[in-house]
C-alpha positions as CSV (number, residue, x, y, z in Angstrom):
1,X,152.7,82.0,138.4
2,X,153.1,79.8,141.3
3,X,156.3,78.2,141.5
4,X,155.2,74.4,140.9
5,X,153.7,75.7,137.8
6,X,157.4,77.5,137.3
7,X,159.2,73.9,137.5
8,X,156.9,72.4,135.7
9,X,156.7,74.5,132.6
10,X,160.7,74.8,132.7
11,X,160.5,71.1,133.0
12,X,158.5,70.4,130.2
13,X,160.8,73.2,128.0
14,X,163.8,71.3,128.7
15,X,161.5,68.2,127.4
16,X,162.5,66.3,130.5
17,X,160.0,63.5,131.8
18,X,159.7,64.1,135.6
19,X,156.4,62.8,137.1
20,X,154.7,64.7,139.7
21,X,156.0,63.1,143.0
22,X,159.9,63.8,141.8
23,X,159.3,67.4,141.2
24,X,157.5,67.7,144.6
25,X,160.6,66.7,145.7
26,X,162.7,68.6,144.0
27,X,160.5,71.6,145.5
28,X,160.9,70.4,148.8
29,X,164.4,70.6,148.0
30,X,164.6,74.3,147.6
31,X,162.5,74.8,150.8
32,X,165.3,72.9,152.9
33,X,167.9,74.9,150.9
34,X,166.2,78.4,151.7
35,X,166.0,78.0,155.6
36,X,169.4,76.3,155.4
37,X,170.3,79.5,153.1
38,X,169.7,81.9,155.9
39,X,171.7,81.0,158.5
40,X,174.5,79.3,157.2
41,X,174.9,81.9,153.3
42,X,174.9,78.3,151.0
43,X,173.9,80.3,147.7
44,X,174.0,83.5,146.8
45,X,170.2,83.3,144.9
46,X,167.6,84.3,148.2
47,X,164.1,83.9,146.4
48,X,162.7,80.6,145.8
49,X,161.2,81.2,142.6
50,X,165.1,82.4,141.3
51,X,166.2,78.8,142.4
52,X,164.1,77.0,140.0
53,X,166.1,78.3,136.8
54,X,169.7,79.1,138.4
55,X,169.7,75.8,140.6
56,X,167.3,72.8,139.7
57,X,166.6,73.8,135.3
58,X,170.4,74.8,135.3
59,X,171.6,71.1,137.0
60,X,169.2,68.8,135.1
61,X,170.0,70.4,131.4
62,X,172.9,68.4,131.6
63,X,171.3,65.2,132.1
64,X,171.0,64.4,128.3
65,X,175.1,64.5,128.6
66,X,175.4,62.5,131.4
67,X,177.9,59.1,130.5
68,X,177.0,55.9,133.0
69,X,174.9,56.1,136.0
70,X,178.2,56.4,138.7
71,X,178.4,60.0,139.0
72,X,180.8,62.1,140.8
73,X,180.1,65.8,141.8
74,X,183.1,67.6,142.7
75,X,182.6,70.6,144.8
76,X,178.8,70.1,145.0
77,X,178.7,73.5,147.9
78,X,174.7,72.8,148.3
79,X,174.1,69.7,146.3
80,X,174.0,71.0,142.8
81,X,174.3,69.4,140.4
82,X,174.6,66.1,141.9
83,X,171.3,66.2,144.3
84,X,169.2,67.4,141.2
85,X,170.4,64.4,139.3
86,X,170.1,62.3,142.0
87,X,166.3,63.1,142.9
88,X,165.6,63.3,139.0
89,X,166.8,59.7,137.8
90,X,166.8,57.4,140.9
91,X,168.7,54.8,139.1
92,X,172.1,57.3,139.3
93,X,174.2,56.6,142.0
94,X,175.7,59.7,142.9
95,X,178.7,60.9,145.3
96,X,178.8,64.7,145.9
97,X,182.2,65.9,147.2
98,X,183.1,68.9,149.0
99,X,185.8,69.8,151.6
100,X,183.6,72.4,153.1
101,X,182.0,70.9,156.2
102,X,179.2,73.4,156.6
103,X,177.9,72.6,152.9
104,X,178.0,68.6,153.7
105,X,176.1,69.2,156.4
106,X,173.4,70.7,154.5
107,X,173.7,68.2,151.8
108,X,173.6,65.4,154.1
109,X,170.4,66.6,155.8
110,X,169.2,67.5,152.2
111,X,169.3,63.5,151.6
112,X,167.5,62.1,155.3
113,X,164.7,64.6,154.8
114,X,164.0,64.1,151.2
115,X,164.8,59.8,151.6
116,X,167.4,60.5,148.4
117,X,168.5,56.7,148.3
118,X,171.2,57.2,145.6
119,X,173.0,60.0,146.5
120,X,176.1,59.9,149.1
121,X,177.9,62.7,150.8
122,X,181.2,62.8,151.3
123,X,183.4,65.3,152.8
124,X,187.0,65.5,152.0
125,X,189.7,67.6,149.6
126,X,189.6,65.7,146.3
127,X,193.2,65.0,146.3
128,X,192.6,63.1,149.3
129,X,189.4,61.4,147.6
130,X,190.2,57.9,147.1
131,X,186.8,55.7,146.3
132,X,187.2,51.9,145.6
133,X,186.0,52.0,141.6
134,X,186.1,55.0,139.5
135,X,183.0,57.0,137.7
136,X,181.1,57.2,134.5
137,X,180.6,61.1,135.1
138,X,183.0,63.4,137.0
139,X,181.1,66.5,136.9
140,X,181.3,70.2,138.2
141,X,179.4,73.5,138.4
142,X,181.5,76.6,139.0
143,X,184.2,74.4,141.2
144,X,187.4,75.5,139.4
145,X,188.9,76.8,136.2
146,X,189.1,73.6,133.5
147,X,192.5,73.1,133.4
148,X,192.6,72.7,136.9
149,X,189.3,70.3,137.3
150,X,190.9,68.1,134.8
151,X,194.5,67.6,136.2
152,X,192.6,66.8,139.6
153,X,189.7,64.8,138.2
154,X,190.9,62.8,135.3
155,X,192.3,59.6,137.7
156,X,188.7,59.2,138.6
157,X,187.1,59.0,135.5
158,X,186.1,55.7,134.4
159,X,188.1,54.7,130.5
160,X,184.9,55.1,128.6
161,X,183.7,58.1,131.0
162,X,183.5,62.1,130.8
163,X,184.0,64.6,132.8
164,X,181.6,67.7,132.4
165,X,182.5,71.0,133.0
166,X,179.1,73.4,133.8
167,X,180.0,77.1,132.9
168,X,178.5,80.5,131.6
169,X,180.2,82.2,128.5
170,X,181.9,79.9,126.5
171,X,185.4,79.8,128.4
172,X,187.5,80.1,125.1
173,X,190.9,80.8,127.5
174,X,190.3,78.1,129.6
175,X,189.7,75.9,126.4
176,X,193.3,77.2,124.7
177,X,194.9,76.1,128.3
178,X,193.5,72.8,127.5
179,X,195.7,72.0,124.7
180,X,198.2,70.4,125.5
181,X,196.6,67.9,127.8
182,X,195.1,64.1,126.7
183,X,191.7,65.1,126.4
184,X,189.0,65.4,123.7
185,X,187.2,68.5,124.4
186,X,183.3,69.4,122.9
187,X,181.5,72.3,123.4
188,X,177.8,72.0,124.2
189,X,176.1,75.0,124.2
190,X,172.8,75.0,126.2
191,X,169.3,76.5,126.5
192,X,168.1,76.9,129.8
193,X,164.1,78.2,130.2
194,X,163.6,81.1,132.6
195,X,167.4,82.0,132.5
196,X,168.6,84.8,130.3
197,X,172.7,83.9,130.9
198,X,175.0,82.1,128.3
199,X,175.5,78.7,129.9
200,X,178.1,76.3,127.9
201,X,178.7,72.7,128.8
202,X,182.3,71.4,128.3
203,X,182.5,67.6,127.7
204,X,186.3,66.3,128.2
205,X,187.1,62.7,127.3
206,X,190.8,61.4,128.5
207,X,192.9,59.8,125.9
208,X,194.1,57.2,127.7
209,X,198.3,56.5,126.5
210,X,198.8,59.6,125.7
211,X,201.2,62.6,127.8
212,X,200.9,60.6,130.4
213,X,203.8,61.9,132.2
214,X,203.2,65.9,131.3
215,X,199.4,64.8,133.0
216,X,201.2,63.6,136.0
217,X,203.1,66.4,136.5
218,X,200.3,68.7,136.0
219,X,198.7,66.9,138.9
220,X,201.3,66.9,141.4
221,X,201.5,70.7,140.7
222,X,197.8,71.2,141.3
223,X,198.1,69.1,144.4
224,X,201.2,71.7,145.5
225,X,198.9,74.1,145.0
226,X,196.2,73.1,146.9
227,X,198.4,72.6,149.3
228,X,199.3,76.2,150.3
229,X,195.9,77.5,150.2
């Protein structure tokens, strides 16, 4: 099976409506990523046709989940998930952040070649992150443990937004870490086609009022922490 006909049929399993053009895109996409891939290491995965599950089916099962159309990826490394979203519903505006400079690069490049007109890159710690109106979606894939993501992330969620957590197994030790911070937490577990891996989404909703002060406490400690490493 060719790998066109490998997107597609993943596509279709996922029942997502992507017409032709976008998924030559997202193709193109994985082209970019593996010459990128062998100079500069940007993902582990080496054969195309592996990308199509583990990168591009992997990013866009989430879409169903996805709160708004301002999204923010926190540590995006080579795009994902933002760029998938972003080339897969044109009317998301998506920031991807990263504080590593070699994987903005790429991402940057990633969104002149392909003309990706609502994605931005943006390269800084996201302590330092400081954008002038907050987002709908503050997602990541394999960025941090929850906890963490959450005391970080929460400021920049939009009142009615989510924040989306993309992991494997079901992280039930991150999940009992959780509890004593102002969050609604849901478990989404997830099918993706071609990839025989557990993959969970966590969806965390702030509740605004309450622990307020145990949330900004937790923050300043995970800034201290960044901090030193």
């Amino acid at each position: 099976m060719n790998i066109a006909n490998k997107l597609s049929q993943g596509l279709h399993a996922l029942q997502l409506d992507i017409d032709s053009p976008i998924q030559t895109q997202l193709l193109n996409y994985l082209e970019l990523l593996a010459t990128w891939n062998r100079v500069y290491n940007l993902t582990a995965v080496r054969e195309v046709a592996q990308m199509i599950p583990k990168h591009i089916l992997d990013s866009l099962a989430v879409l169903p989940y996805i709160c708004g159309t301002d999204i923010l990826d926190v540590g995006t490394g080579a795009g994902l998930p933002g760029l998938m979203l972003a080339i897969a519903r044109p009317s998301l505006q998506c920031v991807l952040l990263d504080s590593n400079a070699k994987k903005i690069r790429f991402v940057r490049q990633a969104i002149i070649e392909l003309k990706i007109k609502n994605a931005e890159a943006v390269c800084t710690r996201v302590e330092a992150f400081q954008p002038a109106q907050k987002f709908s979606t503050v997602i990541s894939r394999a960025y941090t443990s929850m906890p963490r993501f959450y005391t970080q992330t929460a400021r920049l969620c939009a009142a009615d937004g989510c924040l989306l957590a993309m992991k494997g197994i079901y992280p039930e030790t991150e999940v009992a870490e959780m509890a004593n911070l102002p969050v609604h937490l849901k478990s989404i577990p997830l099918q993706v086609p071609q990839l025989q891996a557990q993959r969970h989404l966590i969806v965390m909703r702030p509740l605004p009022g309450k622990n307020l002060q145990g949330l900004a406490n937790l923050q300043g400690l995970a800034r201290n922490f960044s901090e030193q490493l």
